[in-house]
Phi, psi and omega in degrees: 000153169276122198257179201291006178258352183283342121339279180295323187282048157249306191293001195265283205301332158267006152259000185244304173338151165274170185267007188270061187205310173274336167291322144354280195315291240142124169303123096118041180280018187254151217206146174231110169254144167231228184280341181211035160196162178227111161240139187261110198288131159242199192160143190204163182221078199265123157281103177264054139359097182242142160237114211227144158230150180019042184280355154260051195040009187242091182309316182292342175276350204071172207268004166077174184249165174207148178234143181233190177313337215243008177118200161274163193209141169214166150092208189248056158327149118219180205229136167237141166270117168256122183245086180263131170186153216236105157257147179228152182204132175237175200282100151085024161206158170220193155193141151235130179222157198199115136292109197215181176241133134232112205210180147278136215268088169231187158345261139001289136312303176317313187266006186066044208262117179202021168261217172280173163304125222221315188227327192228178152267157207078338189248149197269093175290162180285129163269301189103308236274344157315339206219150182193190167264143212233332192233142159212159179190078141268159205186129165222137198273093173282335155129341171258013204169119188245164183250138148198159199209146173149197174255086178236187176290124149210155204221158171261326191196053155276331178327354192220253171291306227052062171278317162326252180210125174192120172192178171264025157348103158348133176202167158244155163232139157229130208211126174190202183218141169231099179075209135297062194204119145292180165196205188127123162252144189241142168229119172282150141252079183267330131240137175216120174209158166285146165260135167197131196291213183269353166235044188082041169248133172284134202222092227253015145248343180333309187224011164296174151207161169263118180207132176273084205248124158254099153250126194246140203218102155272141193247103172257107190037045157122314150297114190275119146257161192195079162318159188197124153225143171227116194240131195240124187243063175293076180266358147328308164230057204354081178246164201176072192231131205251152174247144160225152180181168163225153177231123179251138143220143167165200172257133187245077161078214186258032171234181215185066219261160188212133189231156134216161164200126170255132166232110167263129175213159196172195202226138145222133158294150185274128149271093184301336175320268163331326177065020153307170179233183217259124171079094208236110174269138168264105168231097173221158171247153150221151182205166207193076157258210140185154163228142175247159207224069236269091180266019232113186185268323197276340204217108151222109131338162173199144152232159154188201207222130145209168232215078172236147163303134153304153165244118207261043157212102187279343184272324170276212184235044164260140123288101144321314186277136190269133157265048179318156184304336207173131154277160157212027134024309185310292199269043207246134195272001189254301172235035109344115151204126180332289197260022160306144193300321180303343189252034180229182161268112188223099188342302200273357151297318162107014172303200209181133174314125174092289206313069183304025177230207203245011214304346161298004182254163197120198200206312173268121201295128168284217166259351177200202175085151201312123194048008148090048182277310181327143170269175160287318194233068161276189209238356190053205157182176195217110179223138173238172248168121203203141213176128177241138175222161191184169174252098197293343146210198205283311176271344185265129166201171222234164175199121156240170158166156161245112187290095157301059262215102141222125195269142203322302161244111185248024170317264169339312174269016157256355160298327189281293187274341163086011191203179204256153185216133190263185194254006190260123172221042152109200207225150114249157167238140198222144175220141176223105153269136197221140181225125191253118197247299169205192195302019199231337197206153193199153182210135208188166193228151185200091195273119184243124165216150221231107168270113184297150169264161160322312191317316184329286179294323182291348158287331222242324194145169199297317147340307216253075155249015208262150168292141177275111208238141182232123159206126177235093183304137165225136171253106217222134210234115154201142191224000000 
């Protein structure tokens, strides 16, 4: 173990030390080792300055709202990620842990304020609940088989769409090789929590859920195929749905095609709390392709696609419409982009945070998706996608594209909503310039505008056509 003065000499010596005493060290190199770990402190700072108009399509409405990690946001928020954090690492173990913050930025945040009212009105004592541990990762390496455990990022299928699952989500892991074949199994923990009804009986599964996952990656010469199952024991919305899929990526000569395809089939029972109806069968799909084009340092094309299924009935006892466990679409390397407008929560889309589709629209609750938020009889979608990114010198480089956003079925959400709805529901275009001054601070802009389809008005009212305009400065600070 290390003990605590090896510690206090580290933090004493980097407030007293000069500073040519850390350039010695490295660019963002600091670290307290003893015999038998070694850790190393990091840290980052992203300031997001939004500028917004009309993002609920209604010039008349005002400029509407949008939600991230940090809440809701509207007018010109800004949203700060603040991140402190420790990796260590020893013979056959390791651990990572991270503090972070997120928020919108005011009084209050700053002083950490969410308590009672303490000196004035309006002002706020300091809590500390802003800021917490947000990431753990611990792990020991038996050498045929490594263990882990916390809350960190584990994924099923970014490497491609992320239609599937990525989040920070409690977990156990197991991670190894077999032959050629990597693999890692997972047991999410996404919700567990107790319940007790109106007359006190206690129900200690009621709203838990569960999700069991294997995933295996053969590496054929630079190309990944990657089988996936996943059984999501959802009893929050007494769901029961098994995923099976694959995922392909890599490089090909100079191209550099990403592929998935998912089926999701299962069950869900009727809950009158809900007012669902009884015995509900899960057949649903998603698929997810693209290829990019490595023409340069300066120039990659890139086009695809996805695809999830609809539901075209809200009156039978089928479900159609695809639930992932999680989207995770933002981050996803091909048409990913952090502050793009589509990859936020935006009411009058029916979006979701991290997520690129539309699953909130609708009336009946579904089986999965970010806080088990997805209907049963969402509309699915269909969007398609052409885009280029590259470095126009060693600090500046570009990301554009543009988004076809249509939805798959709209039976079901006109059973619902009770009137015809079209299906087209509009283009976005997203440009991201980022200038890197050096490994520590980088500044950049990312303008998203999204021109609404028929489906809009035919969801929100005859009103809501107005184009949607997003700027988002980002300021990113880390070592």
């Amino acid at each position: 173990m290390i003990k605590k003065y090896v510690l206090v000499a580290a933090a004493a010596g980097l407030l007293l030390a000069p500073a040519g005493a850390f350039a010695k060290m490295g660019s963002g190199q600091m670290s307290a080792k003893s015999k038998d770990i070694d850790v190393e402190f990091f840290g980052s700072q992203k300031m997001y300055p939004h500028f917004m108009k009309d993002v609920n399509f209604n010039d008349d409405a005002g400029d509407g709202i949008l939600g991230d990690e940090n809440g809701m946001m509207g007018n010109n928020a800004v949203r700060s990620e603040t991140r402190i954090g420790w990796k260590g690492t020893g013979e056959n173990w390791s651990f990572l842990t991270t503090l972070e913050a997120d928020v919108t930025m005011n009084k209050n945040n700053g002083d950490r304020g969410e308590g009672d009212v303490t000196y004035a009105p309006g002002y706020k004592g300091a809590s500390g609940s802003s800021f917490g541990l947000e990431k753990l990762d611990f792990r020991y390496d038996f050498g045929f088989v490594e263990l882990s455990t916390g809350w960190n990022g584990r994924f099923l299928d970014i490497n491609s769409g992320g239609l599937l699952y990525g989040d920070d989500h409690p977990f156990f892991g197991a991670t190894g090789k077999v032959g050629s074949m990597s693999f890692e199994a997972l047991i999410l923990m996404v919700q567990d929590d107790i319940t007790k009804d109106a007359v006190g009986a206690i129900d200690a599964d009621d709203l838990d859920w569960r999700v069991y996952s294997l995933r295996g990656a053969f590496d054929l010469d630079g190309f990944t195929l990657a089988p996936i199952y996943a059984f999501s024991n959802n009893q929050d919305q007494e769901a029961q749905t098994h995923y099976l899929g694959l995922e392909g990526y890599g490089k090909v000569g100079m191209f550099t095609p990403r592929f998935e395809v998912i089926y999701a089939t299962g069950d869900m029972d009727k809950d009158t709390s809900k007012g669902i109806m009884d015995d509900y069968d899960i057949e649903a799909w998603a698929v997810y392709g693209s290829v990019e084009f490595d023409l340069g340092k300066a120039l990659n094309p890139y086009i695809g696609f996805s695809w999830l299924s609809g539901d075209d009935d809200g009156d039978d006892d089928d479900i159609e419409a695809f639930n992932g466990i999680t989207n995770i679409a933002r981050y996803t390397p091909t048409f990913g982009m952090e502050n793009a407008l589509i990859y936020r929560s935006v009411p009058s889309l029916g979006s979701v945070v991290y997520s690129n589709n539309f699953n909130m629209l609708g009336g009946q609750q579904g089986y999965g998706g970010i806080a088990n938020t997805s209907k049963g009889d969402a509309p699915g979608m269909l969007m398609l996608g052409m885009g280029s990114k590259g470095q126009i010198n060693e600090k500046l480089s570009y990301k554009a594209q543009l988004m076809y956003f249509e939805l798959d079925d709209t039976g079901a959400l006109e059973d619902f909503y009770g009137r015809s709805i079209d299906d087209e529901m509009g283009y976005e275009f997203d440009l991201q310039l980022t200038y890197v001054f050096n490994n520590h601070f980088s500044i950049g802009n990312v303008i998203s505008i999204f021109d609404p389809g028929d489906a809009i008005k035919d969801l929100r009212g005859d009103d809501y056509d107005d184009t949607a305009f997003l700027d988002v400065i980002e300021m990113t600070w880390k070592f």
